[in-house]
N, C-alpha and C positions, 0 to 999 in steps of 0.2 A: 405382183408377188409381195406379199407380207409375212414379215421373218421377225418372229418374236427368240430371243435370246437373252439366255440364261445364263445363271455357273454356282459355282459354290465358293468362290471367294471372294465376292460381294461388291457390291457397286463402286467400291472404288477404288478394285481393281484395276491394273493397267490391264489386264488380258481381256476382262470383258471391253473396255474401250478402244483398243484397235480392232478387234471385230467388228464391234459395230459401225467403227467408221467403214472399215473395208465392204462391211457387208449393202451397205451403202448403193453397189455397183451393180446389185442384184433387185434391188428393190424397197420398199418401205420399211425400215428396223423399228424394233419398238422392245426395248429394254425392261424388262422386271427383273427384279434380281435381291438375294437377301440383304440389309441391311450391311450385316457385317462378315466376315471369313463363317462359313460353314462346313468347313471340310471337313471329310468323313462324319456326314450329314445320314448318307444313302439312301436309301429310298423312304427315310419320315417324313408322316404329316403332322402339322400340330393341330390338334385335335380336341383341347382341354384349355385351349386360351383363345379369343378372338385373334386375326392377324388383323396388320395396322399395315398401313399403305402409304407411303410419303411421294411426292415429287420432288426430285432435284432440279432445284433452276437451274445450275449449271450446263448438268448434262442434258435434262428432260428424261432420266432413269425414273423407274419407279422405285423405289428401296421396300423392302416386306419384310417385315419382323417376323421372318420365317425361315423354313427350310426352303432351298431348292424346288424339289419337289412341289411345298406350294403354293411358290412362282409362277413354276408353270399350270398347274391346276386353279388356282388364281385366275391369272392371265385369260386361258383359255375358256373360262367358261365366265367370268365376269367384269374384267377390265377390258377388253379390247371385242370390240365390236365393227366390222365384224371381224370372227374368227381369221388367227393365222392363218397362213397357207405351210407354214416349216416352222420347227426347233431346231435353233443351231444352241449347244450350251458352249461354254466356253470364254477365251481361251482359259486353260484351267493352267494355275502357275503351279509345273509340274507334274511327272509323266502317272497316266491311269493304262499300265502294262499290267498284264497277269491278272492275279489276284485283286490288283487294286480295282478293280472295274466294283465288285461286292461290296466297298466301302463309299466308293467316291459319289459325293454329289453330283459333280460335272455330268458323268455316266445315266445317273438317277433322271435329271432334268429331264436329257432327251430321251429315256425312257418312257419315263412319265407324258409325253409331248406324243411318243409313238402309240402309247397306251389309249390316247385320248381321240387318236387319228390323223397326227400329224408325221407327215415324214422327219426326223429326225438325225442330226450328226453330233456326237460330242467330241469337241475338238481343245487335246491337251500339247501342251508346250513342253520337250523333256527337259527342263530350264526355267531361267528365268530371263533372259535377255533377248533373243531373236524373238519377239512376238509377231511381225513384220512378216516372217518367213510361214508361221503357222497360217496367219489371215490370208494370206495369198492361197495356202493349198483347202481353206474353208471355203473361200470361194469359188475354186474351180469345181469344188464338190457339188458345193450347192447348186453351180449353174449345172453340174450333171445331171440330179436330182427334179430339177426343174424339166430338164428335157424325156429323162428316163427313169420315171419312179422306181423304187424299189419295191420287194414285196412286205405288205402290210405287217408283218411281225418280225420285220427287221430293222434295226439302228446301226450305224457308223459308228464304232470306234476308233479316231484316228489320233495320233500321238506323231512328233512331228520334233527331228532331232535339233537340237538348239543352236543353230548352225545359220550362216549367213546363206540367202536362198539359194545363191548360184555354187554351196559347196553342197547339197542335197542333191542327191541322186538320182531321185525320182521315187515313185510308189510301188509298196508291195501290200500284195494281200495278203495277211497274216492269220494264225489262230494264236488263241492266250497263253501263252505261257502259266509258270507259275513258281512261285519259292518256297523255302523251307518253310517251315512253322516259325509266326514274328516272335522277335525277342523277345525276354523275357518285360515282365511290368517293371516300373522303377520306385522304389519303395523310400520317400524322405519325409523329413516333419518340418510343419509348419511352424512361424513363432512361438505358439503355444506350447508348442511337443508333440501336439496331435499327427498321427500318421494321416501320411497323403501320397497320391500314387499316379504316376503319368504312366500313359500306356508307351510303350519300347516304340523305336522303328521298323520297320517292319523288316523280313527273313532277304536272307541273300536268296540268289535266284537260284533254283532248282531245275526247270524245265525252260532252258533259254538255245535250245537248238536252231535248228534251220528251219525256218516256216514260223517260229513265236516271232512275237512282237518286239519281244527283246529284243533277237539277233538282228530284224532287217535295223532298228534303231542304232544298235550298235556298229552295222556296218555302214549307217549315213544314210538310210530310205524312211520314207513315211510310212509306219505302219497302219494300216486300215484293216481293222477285225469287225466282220459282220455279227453280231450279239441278236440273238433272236427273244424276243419277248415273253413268249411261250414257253415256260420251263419245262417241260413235259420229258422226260429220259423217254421217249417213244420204244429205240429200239431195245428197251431194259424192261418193258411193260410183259412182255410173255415172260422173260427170266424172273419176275415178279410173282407171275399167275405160276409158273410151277414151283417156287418157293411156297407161297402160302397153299398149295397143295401138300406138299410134303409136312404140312404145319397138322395134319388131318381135317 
């Protein structure tokens, strides 16, 4: 087994390095990952600049003057020979619940990984401190995954409450939530006077019932949301065709 692992905030990261030591137990790791914090990346490639590839002595990481994304497109099609067998991205400091799945790198990686034909899980931390707790339930995934593939146009999203592992409840299988509309932009000036503008944090939660990802996290469970690759609204496809009928 060969498990190439990603994330979007950057090789030197704690999250990606207790992964990959943990992942360790599964089989051969092999690290690419961007340079520096790329969060809320999503699914870009850079496409108008060459990407530049470093090794780390320390770790033996690869670091890419890039997105996430491609990391793993990278990786998979010309650094690592041969091809993985898994994407695991991750650990991502901090929870990819709801709506965040649209922005986050983390998400994108094994996306991108699933896109390409690799089984995929990305695996975020609702925290910053239990990392420990998250690797352990990446692992038990992964060796699932190994025994029981999933089907081809599917990814793991799992988010993994920040808690010491024996107060964790166990796993549920969740669907996305989601929140309000994010806050507003933040509007200041620079030295000069020049206007400059950071985007808000994002909307309190709106759909955090029973069955989101929110609630099992809030009630102390791992959330595990299967995200399908295939965007396709299927069963909105005839309400489509008689729309653009009544269009004449």
């Amino acid at each position: 087994m060969r498990i190439l692992v990603s994330n979007d905030d950057g090789v030197h990261a704690r999250g990606i390095r207790v992964l990959s030591r943990a992942l360790t137990e599964c089989g051969e790791v092999v690290v690419v990952a961007p340079d520096r914090n790329r969060s809320g990346a999503s699914h870009s490639l850079t496409l108008e600049v060459p990407l530049r590839v470093s090794l780390m002595e320390e770790t033996g990481f690869h670091a890419v003057k890039g997105t996430p994304t491609d990391c793993v497109h990278l990786a998979a099609n010309e650094l690592l020979k041969p091809e993985p067998d898994m994407v695991v991205a991750g650990i991502n400091h901090g929870a990819n619940l709801g709506d965040d799945v649209i922005y986050s790198g983390t998400v994108a990686a094994a996306t991108e990984g699933r896109h390409l034909g690799f089984p995929s899980i990305a695996v975020s931390l609702v925290g910053d401190t239990h990392f420990e707790s998250a690797a352990h339930y990446a692992v038990q995934l992964v060796r699932a995954l190994m025994r029981y593939p999933l089907p081809a146009d599917q990814i793991l999203n799992v988010n993994v409450p920040d808690l010491p592992l024996e107060q964790i409840k166990g796993m549920r299988v969740t669907r996305l939530g989601n929140r309000h509309r994010a806050e507003s932009v933040i509007r200041e000036r620079d030295p000069r006077g020049h206007a400059i503008y950071w985007i808000g944090p994002p909307g309190a939660r709106q759909d955090a019932g029973e069955g989101t990802d929110f609630a099992a996290i809030e009630q102390g469970y791992v959330s595990i949301t299967p995200l399908t690759i295939d965007m396709t609204a299927y069963r909105n496809m005839s309400n489509l065709e008689a729309w653009l009928a009544q269009q004449g």
